[in-house]
C-alpha positions, 0 to 999 in steps of 0.5 A, a space after each residue: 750642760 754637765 757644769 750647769 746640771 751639777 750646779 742644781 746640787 749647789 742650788 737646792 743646798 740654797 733654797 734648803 737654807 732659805 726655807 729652814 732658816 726663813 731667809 728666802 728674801 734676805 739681801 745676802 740669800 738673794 745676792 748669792 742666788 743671783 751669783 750662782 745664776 749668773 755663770 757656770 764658774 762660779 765654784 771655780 778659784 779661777 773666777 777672779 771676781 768671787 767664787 763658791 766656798 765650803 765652811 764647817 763650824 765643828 762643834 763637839 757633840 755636846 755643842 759646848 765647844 767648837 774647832 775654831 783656826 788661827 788663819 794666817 793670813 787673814 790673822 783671825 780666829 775662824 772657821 776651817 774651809 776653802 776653795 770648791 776647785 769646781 765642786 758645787 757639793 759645798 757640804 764636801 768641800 766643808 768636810 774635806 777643808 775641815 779634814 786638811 785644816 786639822 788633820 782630823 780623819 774624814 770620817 771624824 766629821 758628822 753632818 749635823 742634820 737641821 729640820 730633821 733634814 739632811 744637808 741644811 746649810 747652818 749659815 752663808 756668808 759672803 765676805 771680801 778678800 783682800 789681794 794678794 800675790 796674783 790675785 786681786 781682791 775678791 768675793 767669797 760666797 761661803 755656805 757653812 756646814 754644822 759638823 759634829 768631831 770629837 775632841 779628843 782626836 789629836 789635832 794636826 794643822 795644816 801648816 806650822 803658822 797655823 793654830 787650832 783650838 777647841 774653844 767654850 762655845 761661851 769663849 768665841 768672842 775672847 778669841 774673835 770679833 768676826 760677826 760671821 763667827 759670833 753669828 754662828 755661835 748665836 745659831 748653837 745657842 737657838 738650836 739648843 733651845 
């Protein structure tokens, strides 16, 4: 079956993290195994009850700032990212959410590799979202790519409600209190070590 052999992509990009990270028997690392394993639509919108995401924290070369957005109806300060619309290559759905979200050109955007390897995940993250309009609340099951751009390419959001901002990575949590946030910036902090 196409969806399921495409589903092997998403599946390494799992295990790649629990091996580089050490997180094989984390509660979150295995719930999210068990939700990719339970139905071939899980990188679909249209599963209702939760679906695969895509996520880049962008940092500058340096790792001294990161691209943090003002999301307008979640009225926090996050990530960009989005919706896989079907796509189990989760690094490129975080690369083309990052892309749409700040206007940045594709080719800004730099994978950082983690381990010496290519497509590590640098964190994953599964959080509710409330309802809204037709949908009722549901589950995102968020893998997040580290990404490099730099700062200095002009910025153009997404939509006019919508703000975006270099921030001092040492800054975050003036802007946040999202743990998943704050978590990723305490990645940077270790990586940097």
């Amino acid at each position: 079956m196409k969806i399921q052999s495409n589903l092997n992509l998403l599946k390494s990009d799992l295990q790649r993290y629990a091996d580089y990270w050490d997180q094989s028997q984390h509660p979150d690392v295995m719930r999210y195994r068990e939700f990719v394993e339970s139905t071939d639509m899980c990188c679909f919108r249209s599963h209702l009850a939760g679906h695969c995401t895509g996520s880049a924290f962008v940092v500058d070369p340096s790792w001294q700032k990161v691209l943090l957005l003002y999301h307008p109806f979640l009225q926090r300060w996050l990530q960009p990212g989005g919706h896989a619309d079907g796509d189990p290559d989760l690094l490129a759905v975080a690369t083309r959410e990052a892309h749409e979200e700040t206007g940045l050109p594709l080719e800004a955007f730099n994978p950082v590799e983690l381990g010496g390897r290519k497509r590590v995940p640098f964190d994953l993250d599964i959080h509710p979202i409330p309802a809204r309009k037709k949908e009722p609340e549901h589950f995102h099951y968020d893998l997040r790519f580290l990404l490099t751009a730099d700062p200095d390419l002009k910025l153009q959001p997404e939509s006019s409600e919508m703000k975006l901002a270099w921030l001092p990575l040492e800054r975050v949590a003036d802007y946040t209190d999202e743990e998943s946030v704050l978590r990723m910036v305490r990645k940077i902090g270790v990586l940097k070590k």
